[in-house]
Backbone and ligand atoms as CSV (ligand in chain L), in Angstrom:
chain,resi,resn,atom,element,x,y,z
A,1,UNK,N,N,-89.129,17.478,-9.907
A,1,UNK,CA,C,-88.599,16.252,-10.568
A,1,UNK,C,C,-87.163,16.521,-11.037
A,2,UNK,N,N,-85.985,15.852,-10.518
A,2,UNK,CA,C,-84.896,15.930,-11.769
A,2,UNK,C,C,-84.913,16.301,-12.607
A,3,UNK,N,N,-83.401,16.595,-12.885
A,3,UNK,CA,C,-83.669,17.388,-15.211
A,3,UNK,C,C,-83.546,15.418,-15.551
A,4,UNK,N,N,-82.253,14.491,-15.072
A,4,UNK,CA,C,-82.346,13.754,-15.765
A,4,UNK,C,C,-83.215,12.802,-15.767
A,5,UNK,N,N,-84.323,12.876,-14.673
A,5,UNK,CA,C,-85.506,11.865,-14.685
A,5,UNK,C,C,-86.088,12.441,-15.709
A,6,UNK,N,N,-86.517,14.022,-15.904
A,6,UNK,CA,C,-87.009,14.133,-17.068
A,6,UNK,C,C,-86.948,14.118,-18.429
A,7,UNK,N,N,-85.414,14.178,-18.336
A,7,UNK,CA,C,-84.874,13.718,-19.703
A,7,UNK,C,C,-84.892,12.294,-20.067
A,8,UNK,N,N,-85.162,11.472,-18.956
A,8,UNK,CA,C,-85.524,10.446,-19.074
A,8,UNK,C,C,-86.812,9.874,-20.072
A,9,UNK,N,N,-87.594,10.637,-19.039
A,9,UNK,CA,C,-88.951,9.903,-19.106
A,9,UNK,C,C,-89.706,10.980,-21.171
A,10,UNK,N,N,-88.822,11.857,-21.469
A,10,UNK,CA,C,-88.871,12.455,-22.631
A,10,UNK,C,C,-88.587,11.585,-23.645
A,11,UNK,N,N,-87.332,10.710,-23.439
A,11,UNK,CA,C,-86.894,9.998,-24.234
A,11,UNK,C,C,-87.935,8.718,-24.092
A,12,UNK,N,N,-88.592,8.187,-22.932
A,12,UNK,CA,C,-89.432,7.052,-23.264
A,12,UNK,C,C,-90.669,7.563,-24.104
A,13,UNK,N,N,-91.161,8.874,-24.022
A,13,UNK,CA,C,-92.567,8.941,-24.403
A,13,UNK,C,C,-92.064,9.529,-26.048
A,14,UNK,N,N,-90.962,9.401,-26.300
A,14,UNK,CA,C,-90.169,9.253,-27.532
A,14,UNK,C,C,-90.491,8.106,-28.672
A,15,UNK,N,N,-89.718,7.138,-27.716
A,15,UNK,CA,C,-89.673,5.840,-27.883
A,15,UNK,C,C,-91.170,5.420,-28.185
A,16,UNK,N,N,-92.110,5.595,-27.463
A,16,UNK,CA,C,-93.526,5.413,-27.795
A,16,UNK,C,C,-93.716,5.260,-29.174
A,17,UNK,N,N,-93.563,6.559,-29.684
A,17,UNK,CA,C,-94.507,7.082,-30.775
A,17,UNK,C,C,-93.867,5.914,-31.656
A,18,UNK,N,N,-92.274,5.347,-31.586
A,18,UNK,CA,C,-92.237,4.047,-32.205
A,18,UNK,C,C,-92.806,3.028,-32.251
A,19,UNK,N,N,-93.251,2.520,-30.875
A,19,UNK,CA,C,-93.892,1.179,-30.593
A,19,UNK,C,C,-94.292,0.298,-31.951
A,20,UNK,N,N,-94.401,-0.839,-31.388
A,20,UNK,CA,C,-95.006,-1.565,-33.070
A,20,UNK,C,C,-96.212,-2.109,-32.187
A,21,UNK,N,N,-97.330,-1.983,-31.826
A,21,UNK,CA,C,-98.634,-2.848,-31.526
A,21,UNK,C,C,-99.789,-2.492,-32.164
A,22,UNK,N,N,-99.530,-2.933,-33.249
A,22,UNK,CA,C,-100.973,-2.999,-33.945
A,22,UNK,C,C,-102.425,-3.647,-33.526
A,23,UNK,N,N,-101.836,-4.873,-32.908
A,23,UNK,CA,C,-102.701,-6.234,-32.229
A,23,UNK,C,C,-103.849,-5.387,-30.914
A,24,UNK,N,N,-102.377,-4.835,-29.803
A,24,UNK,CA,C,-103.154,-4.283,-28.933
A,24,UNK,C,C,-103.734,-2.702,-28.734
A,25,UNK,N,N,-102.920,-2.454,-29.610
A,25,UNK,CA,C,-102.941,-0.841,-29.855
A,25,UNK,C,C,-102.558,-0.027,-28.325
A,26,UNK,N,N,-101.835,-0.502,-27.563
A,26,UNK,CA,C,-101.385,-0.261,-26.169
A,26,UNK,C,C,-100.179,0.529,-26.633
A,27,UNK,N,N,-99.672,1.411,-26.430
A,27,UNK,CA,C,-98.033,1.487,-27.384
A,27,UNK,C,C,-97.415,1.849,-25.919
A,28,UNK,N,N,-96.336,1.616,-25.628
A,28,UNK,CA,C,-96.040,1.734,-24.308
A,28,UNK,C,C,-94.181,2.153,-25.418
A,29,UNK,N,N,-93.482,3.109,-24.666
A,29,UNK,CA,C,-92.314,3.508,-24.181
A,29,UNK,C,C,-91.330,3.374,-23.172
A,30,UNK,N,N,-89.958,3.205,-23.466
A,30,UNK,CA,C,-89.492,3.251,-21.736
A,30,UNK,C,C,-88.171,3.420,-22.637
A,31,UNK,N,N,-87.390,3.941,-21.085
A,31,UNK,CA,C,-85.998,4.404,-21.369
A,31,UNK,C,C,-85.396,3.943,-20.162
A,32,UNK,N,N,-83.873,3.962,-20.406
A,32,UNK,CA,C,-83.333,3.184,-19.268
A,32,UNK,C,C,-82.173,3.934,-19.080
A,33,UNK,N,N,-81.662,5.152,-17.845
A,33,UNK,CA,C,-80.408,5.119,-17.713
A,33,UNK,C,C,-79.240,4.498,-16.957
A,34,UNK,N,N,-77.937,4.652,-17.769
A,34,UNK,CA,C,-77.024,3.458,-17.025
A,34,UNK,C,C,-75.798,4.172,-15.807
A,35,UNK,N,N,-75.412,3.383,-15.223
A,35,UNK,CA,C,-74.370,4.381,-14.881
A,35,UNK,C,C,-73.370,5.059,-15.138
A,36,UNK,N,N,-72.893,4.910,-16.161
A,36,UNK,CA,C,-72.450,5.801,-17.137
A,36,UNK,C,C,-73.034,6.932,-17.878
A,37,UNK,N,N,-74.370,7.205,-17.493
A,37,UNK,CA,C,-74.823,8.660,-17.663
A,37,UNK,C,C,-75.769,8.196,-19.326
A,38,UNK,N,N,-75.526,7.196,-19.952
A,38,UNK,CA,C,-76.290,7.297,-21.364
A,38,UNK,C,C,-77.601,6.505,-21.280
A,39,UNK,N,N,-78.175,6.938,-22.085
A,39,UNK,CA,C,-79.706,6.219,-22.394
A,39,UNK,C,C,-80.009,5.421,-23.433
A,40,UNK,N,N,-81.150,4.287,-22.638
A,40,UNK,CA,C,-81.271,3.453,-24.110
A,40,UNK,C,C,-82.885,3.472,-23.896
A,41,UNK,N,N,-83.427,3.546,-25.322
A,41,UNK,CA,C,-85.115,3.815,-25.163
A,41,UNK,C,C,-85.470,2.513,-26.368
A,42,UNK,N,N,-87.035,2.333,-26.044
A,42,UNK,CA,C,-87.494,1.257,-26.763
A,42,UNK,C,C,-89.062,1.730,-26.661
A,43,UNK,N,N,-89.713,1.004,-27.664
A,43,UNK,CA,C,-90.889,0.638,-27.826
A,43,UNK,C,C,-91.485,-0.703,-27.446
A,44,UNK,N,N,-92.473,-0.804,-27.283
A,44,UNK,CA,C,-93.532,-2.755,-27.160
A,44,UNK,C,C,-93.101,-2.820,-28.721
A,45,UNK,N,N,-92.907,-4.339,-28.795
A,45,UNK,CA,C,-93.137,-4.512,-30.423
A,45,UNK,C,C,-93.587,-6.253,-30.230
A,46,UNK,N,N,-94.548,-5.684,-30.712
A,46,UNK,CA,C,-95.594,-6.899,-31.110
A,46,UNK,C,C,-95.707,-7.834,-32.414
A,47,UNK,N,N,-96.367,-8.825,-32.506
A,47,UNK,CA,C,-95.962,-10.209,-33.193
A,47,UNK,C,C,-97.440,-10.368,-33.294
A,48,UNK,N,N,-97.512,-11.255,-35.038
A,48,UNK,CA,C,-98.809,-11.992,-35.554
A,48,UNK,C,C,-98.898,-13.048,-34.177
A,49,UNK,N,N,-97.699,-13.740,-34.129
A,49,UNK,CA,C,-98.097,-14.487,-32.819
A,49,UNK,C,C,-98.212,-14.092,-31.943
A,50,UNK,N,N,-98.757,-13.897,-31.241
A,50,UNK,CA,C,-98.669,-12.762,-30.502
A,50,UNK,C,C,-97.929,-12.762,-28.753
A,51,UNK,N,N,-97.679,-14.047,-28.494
A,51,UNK,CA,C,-96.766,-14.654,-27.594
A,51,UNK,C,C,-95.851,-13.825,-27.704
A,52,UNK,N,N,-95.085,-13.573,-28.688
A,52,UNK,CA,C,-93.767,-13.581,-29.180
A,52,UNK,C,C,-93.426,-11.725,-28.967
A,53,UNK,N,N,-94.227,-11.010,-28.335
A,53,UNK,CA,C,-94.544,-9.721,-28.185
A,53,UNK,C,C,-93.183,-9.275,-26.948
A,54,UNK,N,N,-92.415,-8.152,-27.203
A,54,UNK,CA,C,-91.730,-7.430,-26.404
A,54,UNK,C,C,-92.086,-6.593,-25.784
A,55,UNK,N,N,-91.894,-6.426,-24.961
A,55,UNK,CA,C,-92.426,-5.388,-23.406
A,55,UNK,C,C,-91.381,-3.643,-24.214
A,56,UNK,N,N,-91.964,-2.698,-23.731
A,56,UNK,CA,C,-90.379,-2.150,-24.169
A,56,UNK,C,C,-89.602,-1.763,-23.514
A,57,UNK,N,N,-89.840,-2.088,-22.193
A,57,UNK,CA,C,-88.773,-2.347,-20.798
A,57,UNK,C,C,-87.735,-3.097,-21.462
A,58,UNK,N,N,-88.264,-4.117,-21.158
A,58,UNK,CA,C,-87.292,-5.065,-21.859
A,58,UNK,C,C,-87.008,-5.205,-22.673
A,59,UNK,N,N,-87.153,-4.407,-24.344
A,59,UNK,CA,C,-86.198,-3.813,-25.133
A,59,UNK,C,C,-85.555,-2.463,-24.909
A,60,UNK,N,N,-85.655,-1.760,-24.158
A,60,UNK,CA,C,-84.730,-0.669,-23.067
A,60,UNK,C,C,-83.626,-1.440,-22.319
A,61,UNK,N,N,-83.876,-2.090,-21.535
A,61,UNK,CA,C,-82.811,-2.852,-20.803
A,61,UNK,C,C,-82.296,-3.836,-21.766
A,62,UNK,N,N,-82.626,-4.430,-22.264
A,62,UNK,CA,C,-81.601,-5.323,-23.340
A,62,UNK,C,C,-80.576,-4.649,-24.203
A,63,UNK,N,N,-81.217,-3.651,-24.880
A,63,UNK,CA,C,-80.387,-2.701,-25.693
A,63,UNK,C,C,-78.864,-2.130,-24.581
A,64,UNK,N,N,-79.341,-2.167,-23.521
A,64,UNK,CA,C,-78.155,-1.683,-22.746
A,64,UNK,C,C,-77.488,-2.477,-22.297
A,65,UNK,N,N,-77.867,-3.834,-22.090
A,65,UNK,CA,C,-76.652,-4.832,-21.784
A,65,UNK,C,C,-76.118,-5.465,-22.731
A,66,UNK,N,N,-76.762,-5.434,-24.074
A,66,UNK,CA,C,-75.890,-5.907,-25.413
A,66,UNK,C,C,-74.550,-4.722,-25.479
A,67,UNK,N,N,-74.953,-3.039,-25.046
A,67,UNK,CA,C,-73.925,-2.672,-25.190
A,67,UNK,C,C,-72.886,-2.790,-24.051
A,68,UNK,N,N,-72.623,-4.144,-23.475
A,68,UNK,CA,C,-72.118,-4.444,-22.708
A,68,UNK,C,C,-72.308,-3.648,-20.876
A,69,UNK,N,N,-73.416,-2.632,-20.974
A,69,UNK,CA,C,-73.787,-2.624,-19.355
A,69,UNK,C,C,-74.446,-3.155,-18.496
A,70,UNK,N,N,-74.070,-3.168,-17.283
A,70,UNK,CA,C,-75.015,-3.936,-16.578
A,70,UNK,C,C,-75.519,-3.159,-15.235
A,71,UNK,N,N,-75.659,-1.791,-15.555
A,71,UNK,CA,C,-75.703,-1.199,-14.029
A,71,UNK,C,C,-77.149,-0.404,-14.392
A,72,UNK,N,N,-78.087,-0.520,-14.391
A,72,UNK,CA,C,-78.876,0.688,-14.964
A,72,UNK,C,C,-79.786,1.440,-13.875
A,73,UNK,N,N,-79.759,2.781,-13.606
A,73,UNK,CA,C,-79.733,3.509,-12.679
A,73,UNK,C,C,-81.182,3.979,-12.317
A,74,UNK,N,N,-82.134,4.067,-13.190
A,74,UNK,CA,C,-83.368,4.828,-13.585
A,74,UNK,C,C,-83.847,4.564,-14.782
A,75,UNK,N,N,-84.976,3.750,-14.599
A,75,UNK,CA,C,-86.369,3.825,-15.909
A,75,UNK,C,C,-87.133,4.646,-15.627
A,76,UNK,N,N,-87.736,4.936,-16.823
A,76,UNK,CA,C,-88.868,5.799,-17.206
A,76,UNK,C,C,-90.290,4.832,-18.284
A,77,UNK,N,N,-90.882,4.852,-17.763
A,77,UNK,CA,C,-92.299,4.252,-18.974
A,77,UNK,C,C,-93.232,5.071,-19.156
A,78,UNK,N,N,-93.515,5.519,-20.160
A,78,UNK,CA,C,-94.667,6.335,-20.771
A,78,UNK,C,C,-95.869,5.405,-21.842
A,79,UNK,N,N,-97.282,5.686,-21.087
A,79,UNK,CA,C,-98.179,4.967,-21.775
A,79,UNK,C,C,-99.206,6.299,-22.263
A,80,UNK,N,N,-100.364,5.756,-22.302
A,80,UNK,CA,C,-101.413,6.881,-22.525
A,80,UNK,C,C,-102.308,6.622,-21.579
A,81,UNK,N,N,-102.353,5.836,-20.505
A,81,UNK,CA,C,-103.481,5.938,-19.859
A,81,UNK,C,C,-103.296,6.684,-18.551
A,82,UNK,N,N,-104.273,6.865,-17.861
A,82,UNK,CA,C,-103.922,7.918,-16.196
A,82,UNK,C,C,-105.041,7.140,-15.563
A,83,UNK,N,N,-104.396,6.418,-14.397
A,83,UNK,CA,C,-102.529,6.920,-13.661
A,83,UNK,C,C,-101.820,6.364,-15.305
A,84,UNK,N,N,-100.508,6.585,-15.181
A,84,UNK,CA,C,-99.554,6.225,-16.072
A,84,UNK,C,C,-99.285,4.603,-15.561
A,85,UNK,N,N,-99.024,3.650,-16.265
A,85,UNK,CA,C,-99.220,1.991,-15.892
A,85,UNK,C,C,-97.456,1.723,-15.407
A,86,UNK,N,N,-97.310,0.853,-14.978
A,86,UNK,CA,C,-96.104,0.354,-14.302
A,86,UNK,C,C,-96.052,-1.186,-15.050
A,87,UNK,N,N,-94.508,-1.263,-15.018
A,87,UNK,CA,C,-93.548,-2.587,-15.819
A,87,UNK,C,C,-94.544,-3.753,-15.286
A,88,UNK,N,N,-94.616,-4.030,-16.306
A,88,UNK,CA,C,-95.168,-5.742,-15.742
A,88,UNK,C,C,-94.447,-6.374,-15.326
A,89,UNK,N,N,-94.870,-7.799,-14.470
A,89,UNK,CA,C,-94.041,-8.868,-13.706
A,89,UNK,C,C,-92.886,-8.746,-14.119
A,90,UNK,N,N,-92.342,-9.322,-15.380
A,90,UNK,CA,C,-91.749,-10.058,-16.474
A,90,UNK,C,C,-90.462,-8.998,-16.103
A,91,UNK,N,N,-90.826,-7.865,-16.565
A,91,UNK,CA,C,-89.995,-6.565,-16.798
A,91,UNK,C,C,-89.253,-6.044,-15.774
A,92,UNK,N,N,-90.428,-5.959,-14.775
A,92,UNK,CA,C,-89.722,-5.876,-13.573
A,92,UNK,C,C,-88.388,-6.920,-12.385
A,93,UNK,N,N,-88.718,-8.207,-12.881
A,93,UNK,CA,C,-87.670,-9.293,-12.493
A,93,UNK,C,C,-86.630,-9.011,-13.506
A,94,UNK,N,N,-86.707,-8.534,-14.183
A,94,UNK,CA,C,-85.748,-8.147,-15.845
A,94,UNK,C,C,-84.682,-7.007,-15.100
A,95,UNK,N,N,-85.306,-6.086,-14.573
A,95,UNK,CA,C,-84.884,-5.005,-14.532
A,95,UNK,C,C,-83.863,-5.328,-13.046
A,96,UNK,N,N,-84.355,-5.858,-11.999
A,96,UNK,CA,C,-83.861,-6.302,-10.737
A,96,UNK,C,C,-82.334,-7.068,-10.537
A,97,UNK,N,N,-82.328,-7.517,-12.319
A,97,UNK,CA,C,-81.308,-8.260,-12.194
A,97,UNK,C,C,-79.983,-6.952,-12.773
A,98,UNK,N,N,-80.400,-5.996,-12.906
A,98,UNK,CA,C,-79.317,-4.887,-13.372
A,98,UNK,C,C,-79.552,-3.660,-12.578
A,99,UNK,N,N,-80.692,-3.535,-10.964
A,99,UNK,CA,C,-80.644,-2.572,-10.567
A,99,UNK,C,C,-80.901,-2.480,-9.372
A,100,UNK,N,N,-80.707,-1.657,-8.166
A,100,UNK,CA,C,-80.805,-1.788,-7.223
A,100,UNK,C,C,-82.523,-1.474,-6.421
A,101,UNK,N,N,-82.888,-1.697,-5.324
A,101,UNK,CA,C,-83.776,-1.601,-4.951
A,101,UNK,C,C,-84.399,-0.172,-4.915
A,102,UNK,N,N,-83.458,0.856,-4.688
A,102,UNK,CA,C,-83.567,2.227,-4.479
A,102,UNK,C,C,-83.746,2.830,-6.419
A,103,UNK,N,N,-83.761,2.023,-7.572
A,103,UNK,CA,C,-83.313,2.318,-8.645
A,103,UNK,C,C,-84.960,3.107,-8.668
A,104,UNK,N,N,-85.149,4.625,-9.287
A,104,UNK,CA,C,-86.272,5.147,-9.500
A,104,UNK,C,C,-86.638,4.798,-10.683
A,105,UNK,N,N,-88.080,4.566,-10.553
A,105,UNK,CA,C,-88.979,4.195,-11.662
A,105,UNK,C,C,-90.063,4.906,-11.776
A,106,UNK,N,N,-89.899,6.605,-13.353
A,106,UNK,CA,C,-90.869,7.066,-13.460
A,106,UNK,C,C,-91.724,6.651,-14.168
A,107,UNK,N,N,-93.043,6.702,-13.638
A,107,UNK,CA,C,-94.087,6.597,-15.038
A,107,UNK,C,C,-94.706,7.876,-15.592
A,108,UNK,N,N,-95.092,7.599,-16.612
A,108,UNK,CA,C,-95.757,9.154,-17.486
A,108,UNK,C,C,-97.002,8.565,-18.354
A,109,UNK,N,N,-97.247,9.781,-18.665
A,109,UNK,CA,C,-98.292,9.465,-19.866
A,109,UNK,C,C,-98.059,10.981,-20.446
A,110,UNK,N,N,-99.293,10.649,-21.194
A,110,UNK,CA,C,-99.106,11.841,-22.785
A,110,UNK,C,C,-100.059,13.253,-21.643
A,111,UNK,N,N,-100.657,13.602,-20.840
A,111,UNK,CA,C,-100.987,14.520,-20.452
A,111,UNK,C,C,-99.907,15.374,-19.506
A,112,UNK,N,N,-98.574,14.377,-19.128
A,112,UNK,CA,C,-97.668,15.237,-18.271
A,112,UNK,C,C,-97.847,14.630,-16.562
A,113,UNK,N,N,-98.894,13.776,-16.512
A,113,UNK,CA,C,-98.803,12.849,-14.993
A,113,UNK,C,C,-97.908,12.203,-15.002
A,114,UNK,N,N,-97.318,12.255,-13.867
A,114,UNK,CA,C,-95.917,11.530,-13.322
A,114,UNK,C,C,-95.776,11.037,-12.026
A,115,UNK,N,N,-95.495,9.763,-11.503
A,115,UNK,CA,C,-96.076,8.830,-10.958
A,115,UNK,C,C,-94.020,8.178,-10.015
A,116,UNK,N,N,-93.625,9.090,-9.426
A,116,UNK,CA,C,-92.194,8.616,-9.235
A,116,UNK,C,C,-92.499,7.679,-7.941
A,117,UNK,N,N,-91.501,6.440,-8.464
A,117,UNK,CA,C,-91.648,5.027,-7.433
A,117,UNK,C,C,-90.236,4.674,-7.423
A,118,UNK,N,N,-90.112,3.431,-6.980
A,118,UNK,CA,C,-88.974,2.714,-6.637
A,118,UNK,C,C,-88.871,0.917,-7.666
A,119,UNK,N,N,-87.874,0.895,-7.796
A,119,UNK,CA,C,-87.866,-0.789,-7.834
A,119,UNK,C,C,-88.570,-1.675,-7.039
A,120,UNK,N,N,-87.952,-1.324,-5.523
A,120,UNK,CA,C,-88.229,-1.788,-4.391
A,120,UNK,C,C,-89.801,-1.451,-4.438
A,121,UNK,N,N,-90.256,-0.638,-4.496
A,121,UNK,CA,C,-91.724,-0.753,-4.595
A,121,UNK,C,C,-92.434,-1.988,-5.038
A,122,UNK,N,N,-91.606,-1.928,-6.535
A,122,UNK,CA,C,-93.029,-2.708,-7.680
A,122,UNK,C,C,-92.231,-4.225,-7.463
A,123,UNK,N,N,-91.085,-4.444,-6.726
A,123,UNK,CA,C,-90.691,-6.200,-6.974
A,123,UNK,C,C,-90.003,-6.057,-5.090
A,124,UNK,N,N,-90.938,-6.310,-4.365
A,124,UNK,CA,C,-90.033,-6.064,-2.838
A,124,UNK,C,C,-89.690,-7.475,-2.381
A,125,UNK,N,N,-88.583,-8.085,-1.837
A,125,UNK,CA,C,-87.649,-9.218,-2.049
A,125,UNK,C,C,-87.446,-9.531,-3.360
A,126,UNK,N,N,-86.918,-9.077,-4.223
A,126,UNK,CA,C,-86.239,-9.587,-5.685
A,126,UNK,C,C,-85.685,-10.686,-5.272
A,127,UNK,N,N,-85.167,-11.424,-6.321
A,127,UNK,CA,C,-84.856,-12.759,-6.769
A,127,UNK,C,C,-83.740,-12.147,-7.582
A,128,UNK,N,N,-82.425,-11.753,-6.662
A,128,UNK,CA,C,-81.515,-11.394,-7.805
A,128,UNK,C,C,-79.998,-12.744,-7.706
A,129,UNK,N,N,-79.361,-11.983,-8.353
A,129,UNK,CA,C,-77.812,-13.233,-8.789
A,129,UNK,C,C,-77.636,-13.695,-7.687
A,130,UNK,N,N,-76.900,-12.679,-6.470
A,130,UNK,CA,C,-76.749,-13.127,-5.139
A,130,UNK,C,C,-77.259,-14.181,-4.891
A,131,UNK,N,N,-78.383,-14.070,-5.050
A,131,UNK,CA,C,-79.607,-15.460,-3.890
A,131,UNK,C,C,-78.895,-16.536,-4.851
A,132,UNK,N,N,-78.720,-17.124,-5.736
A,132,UNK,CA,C,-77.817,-18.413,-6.158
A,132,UNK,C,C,-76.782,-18.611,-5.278
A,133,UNK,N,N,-76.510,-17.965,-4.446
A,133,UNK,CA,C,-74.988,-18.221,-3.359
A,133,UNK,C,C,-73.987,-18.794,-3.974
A,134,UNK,N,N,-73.549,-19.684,-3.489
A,134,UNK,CA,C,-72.519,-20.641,-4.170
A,134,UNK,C,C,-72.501,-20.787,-5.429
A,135,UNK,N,N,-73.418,-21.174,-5.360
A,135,UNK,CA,C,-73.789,-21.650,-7.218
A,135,UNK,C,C,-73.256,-20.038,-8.231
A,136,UNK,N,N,-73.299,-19.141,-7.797
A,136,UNK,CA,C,-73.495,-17.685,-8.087
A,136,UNK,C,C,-71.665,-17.335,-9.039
A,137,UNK,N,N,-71.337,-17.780,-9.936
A,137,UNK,CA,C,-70.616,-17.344,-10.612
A,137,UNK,C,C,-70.513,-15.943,-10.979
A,138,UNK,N,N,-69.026,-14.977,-11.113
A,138,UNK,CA,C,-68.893,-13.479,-11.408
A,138,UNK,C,C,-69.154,-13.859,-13.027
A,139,UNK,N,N,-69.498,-13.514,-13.769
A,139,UNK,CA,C,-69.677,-13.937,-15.684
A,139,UNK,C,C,-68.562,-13.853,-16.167
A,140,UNK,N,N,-68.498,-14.942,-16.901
A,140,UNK,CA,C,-67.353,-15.809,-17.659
A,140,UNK,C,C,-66.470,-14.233,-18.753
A,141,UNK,N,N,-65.341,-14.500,-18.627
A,141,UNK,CA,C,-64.611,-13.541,-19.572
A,141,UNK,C,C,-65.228,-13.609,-20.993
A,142,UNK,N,N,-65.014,-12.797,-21.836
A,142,UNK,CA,C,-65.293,-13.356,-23.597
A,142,UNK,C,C,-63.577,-13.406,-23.646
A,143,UNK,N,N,-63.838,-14.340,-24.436
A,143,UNK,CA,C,-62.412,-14.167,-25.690
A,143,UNK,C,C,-61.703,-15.400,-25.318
A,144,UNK,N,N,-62.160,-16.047,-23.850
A,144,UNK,CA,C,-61.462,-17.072,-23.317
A,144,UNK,C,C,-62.160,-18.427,-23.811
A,145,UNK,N,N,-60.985,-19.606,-23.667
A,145,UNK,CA,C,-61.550,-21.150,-23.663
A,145,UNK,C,C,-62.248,-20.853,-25.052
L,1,LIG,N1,N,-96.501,-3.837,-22.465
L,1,LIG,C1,C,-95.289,-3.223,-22.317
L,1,LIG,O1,O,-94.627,-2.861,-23.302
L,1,LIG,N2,N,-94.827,-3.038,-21.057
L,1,LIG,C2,C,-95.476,-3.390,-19.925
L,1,LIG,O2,O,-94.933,-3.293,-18.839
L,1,LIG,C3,C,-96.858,-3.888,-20.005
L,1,LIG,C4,C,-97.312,-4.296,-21.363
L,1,LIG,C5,C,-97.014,-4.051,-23.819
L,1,LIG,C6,C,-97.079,-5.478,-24.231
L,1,LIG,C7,C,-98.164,-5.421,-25.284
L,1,LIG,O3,O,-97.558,-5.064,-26.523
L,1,LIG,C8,C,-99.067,-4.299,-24.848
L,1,LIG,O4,O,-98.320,-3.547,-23.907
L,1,LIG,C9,C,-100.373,-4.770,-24.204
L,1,LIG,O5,O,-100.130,-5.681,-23.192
């Protein structure tokens, strides 16, 4: 395995021990690196409503495009169950829109199983910016209009 997949997937089963799911008691981890070499990790964090619940993919990848990136190179998710579980739907169309098909996606769990896949695996024809064609704007400057 890579040092930085594993430094990866260290920092998601990190992120875990944060999780907030009381509701499901599922605690799931993930980390996201960008192309710029840094990492952003998250926990699930869950809600009385329980709709209102975050994946922690998708507080991994959000955290990294608030800090203005949009390239992210390699996730990692760490759960507790074996096999180790993979991004849901949601997460995975999340992730497609900031990564390429070839982008590796490890999974882990707490015994040390490791489960290395692809993007392209878990979402094959994505639904990314491109496919808008025309319609497909480069994103608006800040500071302008
Ligand atoms: N969960 C994640 O954080 N990531 C996934 O990809 C699947 C599900 C969370 C949501 C919820 O807090 C708990 O796991 C049970 O579904």
């Amino acid at each position: 395995m890579p040092e930085d997949l594993e430094e990866l997937a260290a920092r998601a089963l990190a992120a875990r021990e944060a999780a907030y799911a009381p509701y499901s008691r599922f605690l799931v981890g993930a980390a996201v690196r960008t192309r710029d070499g840094r990492m952003f990790a998250a926990g699930n964090v869950e809600n009385a409503s329980y709709g209102l619940t975050l994946c922690a993919e998708r507080g991994a990848i959000l955290q990294a495009v608030s800090a203005g990136i949009r390239e992210i190179v390699a996730l990692a998710v760490a759960t507790a169950t074996s096999p180790p579980t993979a991004p849901c739907g949601a997460c995975r169309q999340v992730l497609a829109e900031f990564a390429a098909d070839d982008c590796p996606v490890l999974l882990v769990n707490l015994e040390g199983e490791k489960r290395l896949i692809t993007l392209g695996d878990l979402l094959p024809y994505a639904f990314r910016p491109s496919d808008l064609g025309a319609t497909f704007c480069a994103e608006p400057r800040h500071g302008r209009g």
